[in-house]
C-alpha positions in Angstrom: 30.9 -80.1 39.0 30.0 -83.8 39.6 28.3 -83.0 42.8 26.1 -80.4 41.3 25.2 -82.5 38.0 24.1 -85.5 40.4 22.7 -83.6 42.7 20.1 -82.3 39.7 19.8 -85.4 38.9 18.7 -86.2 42.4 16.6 -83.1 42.3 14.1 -85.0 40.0 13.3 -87.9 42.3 12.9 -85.7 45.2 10.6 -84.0 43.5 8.5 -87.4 42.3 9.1 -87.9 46.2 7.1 -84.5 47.5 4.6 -85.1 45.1 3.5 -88.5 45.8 2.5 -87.0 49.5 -0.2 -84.9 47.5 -3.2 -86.8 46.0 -2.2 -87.1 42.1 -4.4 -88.5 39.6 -2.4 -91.8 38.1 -2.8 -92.3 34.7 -1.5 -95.2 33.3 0.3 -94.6 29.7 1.3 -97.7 27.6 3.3 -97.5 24.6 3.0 -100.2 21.9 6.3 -102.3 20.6 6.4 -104.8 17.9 8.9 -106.0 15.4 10.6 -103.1 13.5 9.0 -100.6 15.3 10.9 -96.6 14.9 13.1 -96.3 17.2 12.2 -92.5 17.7 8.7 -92.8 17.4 8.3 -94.6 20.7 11.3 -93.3 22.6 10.0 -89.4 22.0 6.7 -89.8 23.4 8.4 -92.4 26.4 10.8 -89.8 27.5 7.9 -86.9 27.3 5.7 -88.2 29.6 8.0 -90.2 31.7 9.5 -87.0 32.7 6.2 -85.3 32.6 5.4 -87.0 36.0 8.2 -84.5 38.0 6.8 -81.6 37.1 3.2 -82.3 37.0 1.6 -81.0 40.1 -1.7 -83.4 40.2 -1.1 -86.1 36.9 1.3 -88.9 38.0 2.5 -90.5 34.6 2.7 -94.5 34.9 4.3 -95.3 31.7 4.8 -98.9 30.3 6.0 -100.8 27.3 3.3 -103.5 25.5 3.9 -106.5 23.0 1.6 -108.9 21.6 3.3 -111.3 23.1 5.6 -110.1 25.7 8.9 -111.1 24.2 11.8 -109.3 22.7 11.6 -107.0 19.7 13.8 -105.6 17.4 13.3 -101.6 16.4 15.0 -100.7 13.9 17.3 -103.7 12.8 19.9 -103.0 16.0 18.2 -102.2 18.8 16.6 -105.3 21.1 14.2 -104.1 23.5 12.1 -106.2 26.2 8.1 -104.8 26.7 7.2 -104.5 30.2 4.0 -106.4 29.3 2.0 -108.3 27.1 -1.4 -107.5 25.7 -2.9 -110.0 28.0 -1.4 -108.6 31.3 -0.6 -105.0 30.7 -2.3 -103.0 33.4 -5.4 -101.4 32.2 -4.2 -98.4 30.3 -5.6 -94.8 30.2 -3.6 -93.5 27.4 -2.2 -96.2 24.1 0.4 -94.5 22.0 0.6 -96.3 19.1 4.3 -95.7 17.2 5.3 -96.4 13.6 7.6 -97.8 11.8 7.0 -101.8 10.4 3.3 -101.2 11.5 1.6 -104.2 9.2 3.2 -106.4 12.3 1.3 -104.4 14.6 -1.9 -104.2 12.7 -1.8 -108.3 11.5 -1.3 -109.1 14.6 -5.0 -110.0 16.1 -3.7 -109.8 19.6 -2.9 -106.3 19.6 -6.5 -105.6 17.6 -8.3 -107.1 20.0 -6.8 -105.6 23.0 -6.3 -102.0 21.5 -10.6 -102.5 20.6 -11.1 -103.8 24.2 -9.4 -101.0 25.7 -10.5 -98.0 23.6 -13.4 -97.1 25.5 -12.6 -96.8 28.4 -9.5 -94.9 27.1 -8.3 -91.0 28.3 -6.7 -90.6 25.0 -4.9 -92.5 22.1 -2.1 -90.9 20.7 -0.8 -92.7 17.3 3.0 -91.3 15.7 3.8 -92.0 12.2 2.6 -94.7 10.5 1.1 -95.8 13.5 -2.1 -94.6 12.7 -2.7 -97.6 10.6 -3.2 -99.5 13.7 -6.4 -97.6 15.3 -7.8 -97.4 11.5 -7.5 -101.7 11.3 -9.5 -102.0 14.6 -12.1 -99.4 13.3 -11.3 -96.5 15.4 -11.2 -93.9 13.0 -14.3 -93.7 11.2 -15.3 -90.5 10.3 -12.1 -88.7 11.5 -9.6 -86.0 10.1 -5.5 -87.9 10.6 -2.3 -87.1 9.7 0.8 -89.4 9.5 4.1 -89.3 7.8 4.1 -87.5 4.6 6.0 -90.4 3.3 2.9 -92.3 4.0 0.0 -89.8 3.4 -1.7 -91.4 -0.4 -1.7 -94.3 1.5 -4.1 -93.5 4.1 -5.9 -91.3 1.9 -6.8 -94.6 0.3 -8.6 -96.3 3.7 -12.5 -95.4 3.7 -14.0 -92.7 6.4 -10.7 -90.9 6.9 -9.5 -87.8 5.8 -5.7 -87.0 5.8 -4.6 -83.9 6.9 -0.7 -83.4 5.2 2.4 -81.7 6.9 1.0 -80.6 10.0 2.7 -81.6 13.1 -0.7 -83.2 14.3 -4.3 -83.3 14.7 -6.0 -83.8 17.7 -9.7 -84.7 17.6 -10.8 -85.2 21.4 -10.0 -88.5 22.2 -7.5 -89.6 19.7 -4.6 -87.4 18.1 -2.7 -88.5 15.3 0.9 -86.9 14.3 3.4 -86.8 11.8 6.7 -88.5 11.5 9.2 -89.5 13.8 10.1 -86.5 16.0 6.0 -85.3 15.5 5.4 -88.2 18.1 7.1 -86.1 20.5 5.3 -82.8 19.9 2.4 -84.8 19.9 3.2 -85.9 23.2 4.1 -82.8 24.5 0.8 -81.4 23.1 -1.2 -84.2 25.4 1.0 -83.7 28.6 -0.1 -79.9 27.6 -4.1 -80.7 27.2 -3.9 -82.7 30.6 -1.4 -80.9 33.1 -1.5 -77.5 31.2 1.7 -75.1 29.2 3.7 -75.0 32.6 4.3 -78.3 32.8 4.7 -79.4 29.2 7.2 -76.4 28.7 9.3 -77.8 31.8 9.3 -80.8 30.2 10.6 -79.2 26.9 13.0 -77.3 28.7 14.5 -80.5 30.2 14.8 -82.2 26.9 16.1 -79.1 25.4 13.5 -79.1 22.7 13.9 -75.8 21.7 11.1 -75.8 18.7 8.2 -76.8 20.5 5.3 -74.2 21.0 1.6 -74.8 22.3 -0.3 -75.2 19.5 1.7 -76.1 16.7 -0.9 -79.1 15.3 -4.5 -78.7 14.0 -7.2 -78.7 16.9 -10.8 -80.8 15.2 -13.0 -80.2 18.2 -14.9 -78.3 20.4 -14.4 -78.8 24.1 -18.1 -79.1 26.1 -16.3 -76.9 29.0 -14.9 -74.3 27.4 -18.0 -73.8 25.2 -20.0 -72.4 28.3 -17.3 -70.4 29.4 -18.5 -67.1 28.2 -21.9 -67.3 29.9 -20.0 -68.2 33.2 -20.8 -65.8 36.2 -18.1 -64.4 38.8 -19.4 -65.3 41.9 -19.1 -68.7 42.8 -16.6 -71.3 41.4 -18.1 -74.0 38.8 -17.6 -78.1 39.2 -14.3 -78.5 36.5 -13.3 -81.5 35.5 -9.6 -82.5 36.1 -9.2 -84.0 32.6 -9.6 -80.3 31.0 -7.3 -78.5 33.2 -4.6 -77.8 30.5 -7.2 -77.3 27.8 -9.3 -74.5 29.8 -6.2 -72.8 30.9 -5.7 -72.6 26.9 -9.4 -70.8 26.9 -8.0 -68.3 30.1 -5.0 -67.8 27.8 -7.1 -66.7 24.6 -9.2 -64.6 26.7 -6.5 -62.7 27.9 -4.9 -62.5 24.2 -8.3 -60.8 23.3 -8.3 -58.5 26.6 -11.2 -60.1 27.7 -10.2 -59.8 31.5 -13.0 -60.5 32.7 -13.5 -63.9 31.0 -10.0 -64.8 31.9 -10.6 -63.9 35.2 -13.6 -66.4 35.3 -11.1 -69.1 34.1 -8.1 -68.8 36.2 -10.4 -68.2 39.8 -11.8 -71.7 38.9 -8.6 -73.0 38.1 -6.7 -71.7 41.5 -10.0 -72.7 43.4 -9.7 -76.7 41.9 -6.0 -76.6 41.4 -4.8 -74.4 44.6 -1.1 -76.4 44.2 -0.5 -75.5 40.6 1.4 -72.3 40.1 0.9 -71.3 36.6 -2.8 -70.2 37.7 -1.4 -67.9 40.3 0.7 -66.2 37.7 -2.1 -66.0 35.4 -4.5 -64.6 38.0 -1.7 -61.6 38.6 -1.7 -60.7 35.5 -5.7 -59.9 34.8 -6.1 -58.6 38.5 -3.3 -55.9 37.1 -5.3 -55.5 34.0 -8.5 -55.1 36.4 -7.2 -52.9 38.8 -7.5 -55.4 41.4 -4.6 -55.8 44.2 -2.6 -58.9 43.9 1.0 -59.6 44.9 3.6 -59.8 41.6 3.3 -62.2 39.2 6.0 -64.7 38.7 7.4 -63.9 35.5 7.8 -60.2 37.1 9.4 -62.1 40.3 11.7 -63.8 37.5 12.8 -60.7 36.1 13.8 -59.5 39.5 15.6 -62.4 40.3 17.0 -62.3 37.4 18.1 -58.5 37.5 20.0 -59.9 40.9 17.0 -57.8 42.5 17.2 -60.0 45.5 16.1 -57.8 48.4 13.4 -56.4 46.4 12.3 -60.1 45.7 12.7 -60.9 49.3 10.3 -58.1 50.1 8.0 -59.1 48.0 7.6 -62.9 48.9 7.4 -61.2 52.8 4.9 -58.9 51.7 2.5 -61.3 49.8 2.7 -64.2 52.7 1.8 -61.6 54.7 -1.6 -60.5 52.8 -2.2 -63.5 50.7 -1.0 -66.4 52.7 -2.2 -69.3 50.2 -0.8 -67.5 47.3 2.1 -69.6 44.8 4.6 -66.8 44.2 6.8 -68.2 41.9 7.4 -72.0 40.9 9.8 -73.3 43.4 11.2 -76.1 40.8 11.8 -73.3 38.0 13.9 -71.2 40.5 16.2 -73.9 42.2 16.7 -74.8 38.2 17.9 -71.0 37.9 20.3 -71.9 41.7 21.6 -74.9 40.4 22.5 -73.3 37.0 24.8 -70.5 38.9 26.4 -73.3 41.0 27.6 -75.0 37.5 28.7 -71.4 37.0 30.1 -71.3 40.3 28.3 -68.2 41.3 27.9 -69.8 44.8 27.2 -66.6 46.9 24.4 -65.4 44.3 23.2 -69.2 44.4 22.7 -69.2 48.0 20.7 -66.2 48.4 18.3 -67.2 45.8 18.5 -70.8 47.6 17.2 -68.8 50.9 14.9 -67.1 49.1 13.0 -70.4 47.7 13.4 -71.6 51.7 11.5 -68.0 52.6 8.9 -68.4 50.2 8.9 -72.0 50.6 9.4 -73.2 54.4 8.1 -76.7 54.4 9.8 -78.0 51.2 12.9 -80.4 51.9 13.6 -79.3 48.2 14.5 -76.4 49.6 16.7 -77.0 52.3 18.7 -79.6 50.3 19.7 -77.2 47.9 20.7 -74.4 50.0 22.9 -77.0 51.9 24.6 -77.6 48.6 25.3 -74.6 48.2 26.9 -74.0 51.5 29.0 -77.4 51.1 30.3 -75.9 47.9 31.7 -72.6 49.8 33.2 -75.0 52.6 30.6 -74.0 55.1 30.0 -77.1 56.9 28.0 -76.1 60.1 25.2 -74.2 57.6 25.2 -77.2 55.3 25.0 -79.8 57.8 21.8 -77.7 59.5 20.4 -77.6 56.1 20.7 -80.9 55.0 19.2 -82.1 58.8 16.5 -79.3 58.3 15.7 -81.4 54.6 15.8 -84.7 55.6 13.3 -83.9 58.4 10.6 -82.8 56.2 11.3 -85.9 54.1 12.7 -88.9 55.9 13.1 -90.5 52.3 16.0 -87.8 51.2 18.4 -90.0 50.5 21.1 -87.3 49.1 20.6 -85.5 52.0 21.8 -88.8 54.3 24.5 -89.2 51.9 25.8 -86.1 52.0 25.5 -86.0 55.8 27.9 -89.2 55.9 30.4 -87.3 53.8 30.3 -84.3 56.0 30.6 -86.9 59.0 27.6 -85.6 61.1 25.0 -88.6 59.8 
């Protein structure tokens, strides 16, 4: 059980590995600390996007701490934590999250005003959590905007001039800046930006890995209108339209409402774009499935059909299908290869090797040029005792990525490195 739990754990960084071979848009996130800052408030939103970067197929998440000064704080009255950075050489940030807690040391503190107002327009997004909102409204960057906060500290802000407070909603996001509630809202604000930038597959993945059960798309308030998804509707089929990386996860919403309303044709607009942009991102092949079905086009399965297979233990109807649509659409995602070897790895810890394996070779079949691949289906084999298959596998991994450094291990502990 040890093996399989590290080698998950391992799973993660290979994945980081792969994707830093494609070209991924960095965006540097920096989190602001000071004295008495909530301990939760920062920590949610870290651990969100930090894990964000593994499954986001083009957004590599760089996230940071910031001080005023650099030095050690204390959250929380027993926690001592050390910022990566100071104000004055933090790495230019694309995203600020601004947490609560003891935020009158954040927003007296001219250091962090002046660098949060230097920063802010050149700024992706700034996501405040709890009382942290008090921060952007001292350096004047919520004029004219709907907020929401804590409800503990709700009359309060209702009290600051050019702001209107929006109570008990999870948040509000108005373009640029989002503001959320209390405490564990910083999280589901967070999960709602990884959502707007790399879209509901990868923002449920990252749910799923933090076992955060409650979280939906959409649970906040939404205070503006998107200048891409407003020409939608007058989009034509042929051709494929210039789309802006920064509104992937927020047109896929518009594909999403489209197809809620049956308006296939619309959706299919969306999700042709979105494959035609974002060719590695398999949410947009499922999506695509499902409104050439509704359209009468010919497509191969979607993958939440494939997962019901698999799932069913349908596995040489799946592994006719993956043959069948390499064969006829050749640049077609079938199914997302991280979400399946999940589903391997979770019949390992239930020591289901045989049905692990076959789903292992069916990821390989689908998926012949991933080292993720091979790795896996050699654990598998080392799990049964079969040393000659796991020691080809492992070899087979590490040759489509040098820097597997579980698959050297474990070729040490087999004896054949």
């Amino acid at each position: 059980m040890k093996s399989i739990v590290l080698s998950f754990i391992a799973m993660l960084s290979f994945f980081s590995i792969e994707a830093q071979t494609m070209e991924k848009k960095k965006l540097n996130v920096a989190i602001l600390l000071y004295e008495g800052v909530e301990l939760f408030d920062f920590a949610g939103p870290g651990e969100v996007f930090s894990i964000a970067r593994y499954f986001s197929t083009y957004t590599d998440f760089n996230v940071f701490t910031v001080s005023g000064s650099g030095e050690t704080i204390l959250s929380q009255t027993f926690l001592s934590v050390n910022p990566n950075y100071s104000v004055v050489d933090a790495p230019k940030p694309d995203i600020i999250i601004l947490p609560g807690g003891s935020s009158r040391n954040a927003h007296q503190d001219m250091r962090v005003i002046n660098w949060l107002k230097s920063n802010f327009e050149n700024l992706d997004y700034l996501l405040t959590v709890c009382t942290g909102v008090f921060i952007a409204e001292k350096a004047g960057l919520l004029k004219n905007h709907r907020v929401t906060t804590h409800w503990g500290a709700n009359y309060s802000l209702s009290q600051k001039q050019d702001v209107e407070v929006i109570a008990w909603t999870k948040f509000v996001d108005s373009g640029k800046i989002i503001t959320s509630g209390g405490v564990s809202s910083g999280t589901e604000g967070s999960l709602h930006l990884v959502q707007k930038i790399s879209g509901i597959r990868t923002a449920s993945e990252v749910a799923k890995y933090m076992e955060y059960d409650n979280w939906k798309p959409n649970m906040g308030i939404k205070d503006y209108r998107n200048p891409y998804t407003q020409i939608i509707p007058s989009l034509e089929l042929e051709g494929h339209h210039v789309l802006d990386s920064s509104y992937f996860g927020e047109v896929e919403m518009a594909g999403y409402e489209f197809m809620k309303a049956e308006e296939w044709n619309n959706a299919r607009v969306i999700f042709e774009n979105l494959t035609h942009h974002f060719p590695k991102e398999p949410s947009n092949y499922n999506n695509l499935a499902k409104v050439y079905t509704k359209l009468g086009i010919v497509s191969p399965l979607s993958q939440d059909d494939f997962m019901k297979l698999i799932q069913a233990g349908s596995y040489e109807q799946v592994e006719r299908a993956i043959i069948e649509a390499m064969g006829k659409w050749p640049e077609w995602i079938i199914f997302d290869e991280n979400n399946v070897i999940g589903m391997g790895y979770n019949l390992l810890a239930e020591r289901k090797y045989q049905s692990a394996i076959i789903l292992f070779k069916l990821i390989v079949l689908a998926y012949p040029q991933s080292s993720n691949a091979y790795d896996s289906l050699a654990e598998g084999y080392m799990l049964i005792g079969n040393r000659e298959q796991a020691v080809e596998n492992y070899n087979k991994s590490l040759a489509l990525n040098p820097k597997n450094t579980n698959a050297k291990e474990k070729l040490k502990e087999l004896g054949a490195s």
